[in-house]
C-alpha positions in Angstrom: 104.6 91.2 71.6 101.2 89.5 70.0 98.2 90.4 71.9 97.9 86.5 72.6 101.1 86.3 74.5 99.5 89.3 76.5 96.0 87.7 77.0 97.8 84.5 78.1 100.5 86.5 80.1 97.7 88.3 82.6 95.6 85.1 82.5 98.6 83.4 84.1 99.5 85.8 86.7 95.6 86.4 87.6 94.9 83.3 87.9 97.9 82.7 90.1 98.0 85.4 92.3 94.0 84.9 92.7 93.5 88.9 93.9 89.9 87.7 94.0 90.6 84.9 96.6 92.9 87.0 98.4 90.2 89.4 99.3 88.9 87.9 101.8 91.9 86.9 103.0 93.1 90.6 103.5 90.4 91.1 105.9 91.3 87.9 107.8 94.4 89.4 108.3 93.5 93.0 108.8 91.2 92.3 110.9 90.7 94.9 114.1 92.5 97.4 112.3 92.1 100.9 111.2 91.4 101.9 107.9 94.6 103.4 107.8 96.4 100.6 108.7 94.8 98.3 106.9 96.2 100.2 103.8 99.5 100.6 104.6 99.5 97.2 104.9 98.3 96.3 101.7 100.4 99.0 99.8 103.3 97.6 101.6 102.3 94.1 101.0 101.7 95.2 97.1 105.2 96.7 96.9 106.9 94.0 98.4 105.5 91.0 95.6 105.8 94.0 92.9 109.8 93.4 93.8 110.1 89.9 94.5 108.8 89.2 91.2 110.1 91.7 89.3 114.0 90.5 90.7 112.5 86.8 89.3 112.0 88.2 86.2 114.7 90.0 85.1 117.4 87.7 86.8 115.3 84.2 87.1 117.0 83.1 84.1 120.5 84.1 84.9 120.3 82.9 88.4 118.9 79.5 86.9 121.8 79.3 84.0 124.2 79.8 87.3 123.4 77.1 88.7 123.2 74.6 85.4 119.4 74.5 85.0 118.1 74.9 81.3 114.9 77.0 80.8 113.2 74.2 79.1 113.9 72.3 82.4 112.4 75.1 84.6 109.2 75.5 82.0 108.5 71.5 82.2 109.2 72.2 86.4 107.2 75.2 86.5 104.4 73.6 84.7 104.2 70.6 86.4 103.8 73.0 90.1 101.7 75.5 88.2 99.8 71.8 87.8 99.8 70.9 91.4 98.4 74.6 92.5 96.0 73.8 90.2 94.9 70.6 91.5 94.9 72.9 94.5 92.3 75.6 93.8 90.1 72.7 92.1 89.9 70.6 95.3 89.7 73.7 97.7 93.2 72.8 99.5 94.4 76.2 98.6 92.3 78.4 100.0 91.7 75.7 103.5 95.6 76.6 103.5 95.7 80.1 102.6 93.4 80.8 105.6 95.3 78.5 107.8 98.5 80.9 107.2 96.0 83.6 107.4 95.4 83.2 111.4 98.7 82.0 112.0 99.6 85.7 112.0 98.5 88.3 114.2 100.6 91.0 114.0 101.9 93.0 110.7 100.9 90.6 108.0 102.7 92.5 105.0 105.7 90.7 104.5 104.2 87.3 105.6 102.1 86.1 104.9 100.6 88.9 102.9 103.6 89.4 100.4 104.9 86.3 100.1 104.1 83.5 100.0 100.0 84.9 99.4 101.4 87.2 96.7 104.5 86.0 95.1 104.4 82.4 95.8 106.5 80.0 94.2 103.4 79.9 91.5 103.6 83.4 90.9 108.0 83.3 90.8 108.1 80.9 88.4 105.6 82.1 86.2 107.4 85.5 85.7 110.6 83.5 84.7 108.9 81.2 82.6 106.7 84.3 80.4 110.0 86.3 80.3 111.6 83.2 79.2 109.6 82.9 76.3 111.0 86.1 74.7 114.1 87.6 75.2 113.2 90.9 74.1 113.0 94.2 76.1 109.9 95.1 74.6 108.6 91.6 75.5 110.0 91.5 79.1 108.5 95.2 79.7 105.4 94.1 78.8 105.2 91.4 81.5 106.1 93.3 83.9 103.4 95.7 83.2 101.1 93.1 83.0 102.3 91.8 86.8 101.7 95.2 87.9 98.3 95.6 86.3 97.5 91.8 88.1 98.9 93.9 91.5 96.5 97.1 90.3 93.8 94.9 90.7 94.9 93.2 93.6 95.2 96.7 95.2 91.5 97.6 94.0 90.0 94.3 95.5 91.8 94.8 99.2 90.2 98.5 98.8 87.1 97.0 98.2 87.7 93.6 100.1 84.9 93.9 102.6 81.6 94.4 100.1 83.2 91.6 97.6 83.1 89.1 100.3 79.8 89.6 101.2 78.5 89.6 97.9 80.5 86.4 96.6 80.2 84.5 99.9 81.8 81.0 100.8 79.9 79.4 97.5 80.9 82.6 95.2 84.4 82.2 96.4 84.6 78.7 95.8 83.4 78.6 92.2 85.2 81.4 91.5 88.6 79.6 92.5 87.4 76.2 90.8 86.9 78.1 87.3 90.6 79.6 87.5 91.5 76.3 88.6 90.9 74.9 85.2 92.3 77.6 83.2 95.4 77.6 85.2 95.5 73.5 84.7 95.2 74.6 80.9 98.3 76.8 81.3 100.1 74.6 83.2 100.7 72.0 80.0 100.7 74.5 78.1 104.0 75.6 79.8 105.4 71.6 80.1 105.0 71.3 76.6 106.6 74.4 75.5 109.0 72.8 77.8 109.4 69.5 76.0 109.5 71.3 72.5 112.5 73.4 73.6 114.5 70.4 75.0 114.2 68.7 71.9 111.4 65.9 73.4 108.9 66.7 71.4 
């Protein structure tokens, strides 16, 4: 696997998993609790996306050829809603959303919202089925998935350290943070819909 696909493969998944916008989210939804808690829940949380996503990647593409859907289809599909979380983080409405689920749930957060859909979203599903996708190689498919799990790693660092990030990056930090990963993930996005086209014979 070129180091390219790798850069490009953890670009993806950081940017769409957002660990750094989901920081201050953990302690919206932690919030009260004891330390203790407060990391069980996110190791649990953790565990659960590692799973979802790595069932999406190692069976997306057989559950999708199941039911008569071509992997160029699903790239130009997944593109096209990577584009629309993109439009997303650029215009704020993810993160106004993200806290909306956030205090919709007061009791053990892990599974939901925390796990999914914060976690492994539909953004962060398809995008394991689409890298996979692009190589059908063990060697390439273990490297994604050590790649999600170094995106989760982070993600695991930042709820550790969620409470001195948000008070450093504040509302404005926050916001151009998720703006700038907006664009990269709208680069992304056709990236994957042409790769799409090219494989369907389109292009």
């Amino acid at each position: 696997m070129e180091s390219t696909q790798i850069i490009s493969a953890f670009v993806t998944l950081f940017v769409v998993i957002d660990p750094v916008g989901l920081a201050p989210l953990f302690i919206a939804l932690t919030r009260g609790m004891s330390p203790q808690r407060r990391r069980r829940i996110g190791w649990r949380a953790l565990a659960i996306a590692a799973a979802l996503m790595t069932l999406f990647g190692l069976a997306g593409e057989a559950i999708l050829a199941g039911i008569g859907i071509s992997l160029s289809a699903f790239r130009i599909a997944g593109g096209l809603l990577l584009f629309l979380t993109a439009l997303d983080m650029l215009f704020e409405r993810r993160t106004e959303r993200r806290e909306g689920q956030a205090r919709d749930d007061d009791d053990d957060p892990s599974v939901f919202p925390l796990a999914t859909p914060l976690l492994a979203g539909p953004g962060a599903l398809a995008s394991m089925i689409l890298l996979v996708g692009q190589d059908a190689s063990p060697g390439h498919t273990l490297m994604i998935h050590l790649v999600m799990l170094a995106v989760l790693g982070i993600a695991a660092a930042l709820f550790a350290m969620a409470g001195p990030i948000a008070h450093v990056l504040g509302r404005t930090g926050t916001m151009v943070v998720t703006r700038l990963f907006g664009m990269l993930l709208a680069a992304l996005s056709i990236q994957f819909v042409i790769d799409g086209l090219k494989g369907s014979g389109l292009v």
